[in-house]
C-alpha positions as CSV (number, residue, x, y, z in Angstrom):
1,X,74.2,-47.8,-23.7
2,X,72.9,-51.6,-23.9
3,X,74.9,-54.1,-22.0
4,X,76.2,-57.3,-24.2
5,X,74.2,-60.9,-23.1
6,X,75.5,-64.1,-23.3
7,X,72.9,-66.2,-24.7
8,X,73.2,-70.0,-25.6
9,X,70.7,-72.8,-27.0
10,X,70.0,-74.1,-29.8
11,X,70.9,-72.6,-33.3
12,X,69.0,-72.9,-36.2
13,X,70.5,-70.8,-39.3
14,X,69.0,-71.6,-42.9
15,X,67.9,-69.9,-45.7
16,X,65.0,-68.8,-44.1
17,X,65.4,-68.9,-40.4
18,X,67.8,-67.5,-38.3
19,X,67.1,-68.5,-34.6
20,X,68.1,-70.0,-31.2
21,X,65.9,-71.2,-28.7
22,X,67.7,-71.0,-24.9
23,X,68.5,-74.2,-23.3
24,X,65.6,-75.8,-21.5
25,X,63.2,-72.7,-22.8
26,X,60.3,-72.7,-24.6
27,X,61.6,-68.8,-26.5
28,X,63.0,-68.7,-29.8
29,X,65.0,-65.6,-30.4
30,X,65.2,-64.3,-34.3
31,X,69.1,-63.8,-34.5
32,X,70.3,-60.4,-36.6
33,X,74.2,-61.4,-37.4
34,X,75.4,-58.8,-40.1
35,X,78.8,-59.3,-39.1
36,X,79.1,-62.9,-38.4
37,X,76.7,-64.2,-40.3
38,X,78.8,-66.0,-42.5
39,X,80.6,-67.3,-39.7
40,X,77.7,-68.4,-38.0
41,X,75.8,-70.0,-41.3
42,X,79.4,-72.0,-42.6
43,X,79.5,-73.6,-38.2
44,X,75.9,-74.3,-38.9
45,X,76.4,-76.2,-42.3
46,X,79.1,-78.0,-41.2
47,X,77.4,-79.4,-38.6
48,X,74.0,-80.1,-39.6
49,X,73.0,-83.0,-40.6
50,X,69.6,-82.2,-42.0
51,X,67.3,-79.3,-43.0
52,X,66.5,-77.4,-39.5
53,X,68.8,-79.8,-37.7
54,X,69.7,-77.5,-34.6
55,X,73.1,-77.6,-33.1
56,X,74.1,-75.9,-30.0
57,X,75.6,-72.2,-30.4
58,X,76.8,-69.6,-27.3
59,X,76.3,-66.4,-28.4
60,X,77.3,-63.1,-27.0
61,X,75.0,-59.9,-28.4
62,X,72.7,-57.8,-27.4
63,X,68.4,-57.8,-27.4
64,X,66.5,-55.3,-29.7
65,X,63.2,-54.3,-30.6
66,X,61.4,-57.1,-32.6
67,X,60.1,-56.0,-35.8
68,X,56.4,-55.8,-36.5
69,X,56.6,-57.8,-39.6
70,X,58.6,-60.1,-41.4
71,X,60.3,-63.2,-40.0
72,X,61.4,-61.8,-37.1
73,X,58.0,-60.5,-36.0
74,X,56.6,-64.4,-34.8
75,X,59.5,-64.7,-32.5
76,X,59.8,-63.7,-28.8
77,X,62.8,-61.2,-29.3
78,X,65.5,-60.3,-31.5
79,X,69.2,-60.9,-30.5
80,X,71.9,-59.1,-32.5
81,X,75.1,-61.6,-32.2
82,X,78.1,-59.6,-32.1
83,X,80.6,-62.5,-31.2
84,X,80.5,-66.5,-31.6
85,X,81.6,-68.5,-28.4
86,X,81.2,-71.7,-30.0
87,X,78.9,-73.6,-32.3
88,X,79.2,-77.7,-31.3
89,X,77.0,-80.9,-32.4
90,X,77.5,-82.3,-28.9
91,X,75.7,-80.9,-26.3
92,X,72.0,-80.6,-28.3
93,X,70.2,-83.3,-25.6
94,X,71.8,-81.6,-22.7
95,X,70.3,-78.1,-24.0
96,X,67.2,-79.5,-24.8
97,X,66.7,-81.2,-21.8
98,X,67.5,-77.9,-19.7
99,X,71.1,-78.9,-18.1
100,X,73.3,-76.7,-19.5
């Protein structure tokens, strides 16, 4: 049985990329959401600003095998998100910085 994770960092969900990169980490996670996906991409554009514009996300899920191709495959992991904490504008410098 895999144990859930909490993960949180900073979310990026287009189009085209689906990822968050832990607070203070150079990783970038490929994020597989099929059953909040929606949820996750509607917090995303609400709160973006701009194209790529990452916003700060807590996540709970679990790790899985990364892919050998596609998207996923140039990513340090895969995280499957089975619940969203939060998704918030506000803390992005402190993430980025490493103090949360």
């Amino acid at each position: 049985m895999t144990v859930a994770s909490a993960l949180h960092g900073l979310l990026v969900y287009s189009h085209e990329v689906h990822t968050l990169q832990p607070c203070g980490e150079q990783r970038s996670y490929w994020l597989h959401a099929p059953r909040v996906g929606q949820q996750l991409a509607t917090a995303y554009q609400r709160l973006a600003t701009r194209p790529y514009e990452p916003v700060y996300a807590e996540l709970e899920g679990v790790y899985v095998a990364r892919p050998a191709s596609g998207f996923a495959a140039d990513y340090n992991g895969t995280f499957a998100v089975h619940e969203i904490h939060s998704v918030s504008a506000e803390p992005v410098a402190a993430c980025r910085d490493g103090n949360l």
